[in-house]
N, C-alpha and C positions, 0 to 999 in steps of 0.2 A: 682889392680887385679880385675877382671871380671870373675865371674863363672855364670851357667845358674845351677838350680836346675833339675837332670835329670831324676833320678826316688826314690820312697820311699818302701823300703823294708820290707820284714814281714818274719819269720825265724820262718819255721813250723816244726812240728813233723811228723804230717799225712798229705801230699800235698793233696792225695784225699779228706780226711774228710775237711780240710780248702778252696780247690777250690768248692766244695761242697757249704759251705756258701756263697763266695763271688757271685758263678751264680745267687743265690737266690738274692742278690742285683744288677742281670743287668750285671754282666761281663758274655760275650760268648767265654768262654774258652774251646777250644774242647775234649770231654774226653781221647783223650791220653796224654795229658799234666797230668792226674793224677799219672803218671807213670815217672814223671822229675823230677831230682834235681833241677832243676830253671826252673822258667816261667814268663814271663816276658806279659804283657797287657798294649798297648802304650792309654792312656787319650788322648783328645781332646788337641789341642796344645802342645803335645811331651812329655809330662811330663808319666811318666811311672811305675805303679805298681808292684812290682817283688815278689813273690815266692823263698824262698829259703830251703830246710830242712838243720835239725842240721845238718846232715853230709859234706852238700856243706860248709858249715860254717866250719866246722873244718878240709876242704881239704887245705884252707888258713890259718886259726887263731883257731890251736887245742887246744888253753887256752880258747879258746870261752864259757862263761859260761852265761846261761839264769839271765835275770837280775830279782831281786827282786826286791818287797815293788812296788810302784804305776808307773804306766805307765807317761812317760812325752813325747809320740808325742801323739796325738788323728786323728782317722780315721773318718770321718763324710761323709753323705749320707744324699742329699735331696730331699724330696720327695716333689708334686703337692700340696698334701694338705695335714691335720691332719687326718685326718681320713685313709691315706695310711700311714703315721707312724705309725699307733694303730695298722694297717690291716700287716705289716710287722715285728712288735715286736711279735705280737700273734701266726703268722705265725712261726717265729724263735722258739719261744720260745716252741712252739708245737713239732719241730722237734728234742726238746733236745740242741737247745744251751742254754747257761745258761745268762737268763736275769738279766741284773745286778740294771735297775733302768725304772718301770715300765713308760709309757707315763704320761707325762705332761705338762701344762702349761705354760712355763716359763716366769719369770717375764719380758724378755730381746723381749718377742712378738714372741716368735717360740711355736710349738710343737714340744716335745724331748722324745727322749727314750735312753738307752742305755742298748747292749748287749753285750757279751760278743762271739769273734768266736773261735773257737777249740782249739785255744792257749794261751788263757785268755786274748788277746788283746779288750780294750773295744773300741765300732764301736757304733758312733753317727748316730740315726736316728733323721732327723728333719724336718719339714716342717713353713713356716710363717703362723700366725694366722691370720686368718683375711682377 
């Protein structure tokens, strides 16, 4: 069996308030899409970001329940340098998202941050050091 991975989903509350943040990271989503049930944004090489709210969700699978306890996919975001990581958390975090782990270091030779977008999904900023 052969499959290609086609796109990676996000299941929002408020579409506007979550396209909101993701523009702020470089997607050009136009503002009527804040008004969809689904929105879809095709990456470089096909691979594809989607939008859905709870309701899209529960037009298919109405046992659909928000999962608890700690996220297991991670969304990450790289930037030029460290200093546009700092310059993007600050920014975020100005506008009321809520920052989960301010810029750092890392032992692994990046700059990292992590925030948090509208849905408490946490969204990796990173740049290499150096």
């Amino acid at each position: 069996m052969q499959a290609r991975l086609s796109f990676v989903g996000i299941v929002v509350k408020d579409m506007a308030r979550s396209l909101a943040f993701y523009r702020r990271l470089g997607f050009d989503l136009p503002p009527e899409a804040d008004k969809e049930p689904h929105v879809e944004a095709e990456l470089p090489g096909g691979l594809k970001l989607v939008w859905d709210t709870v309701e899209t969700l529960h037009s298919f699978d109405p046992h659909w329940q928000p999962p608890v306890g700690g996220a297991r996919v991670a969304i990450a975001f790289e930037f030029g340098t460290p200093a546009e990581v700092d310059a993007a958390y600050d920014e975020l975090v100005s506008l009321g998202y809520e920052g989960h782990k301010e810029p750092w270091d890392a032992f692994w030779g990046q700059r990292y941050a992590i925030v948090h977008d509208p849905d408490g999904n946490g969204v990796d900023l990173f740049a290499q050091n150096g």
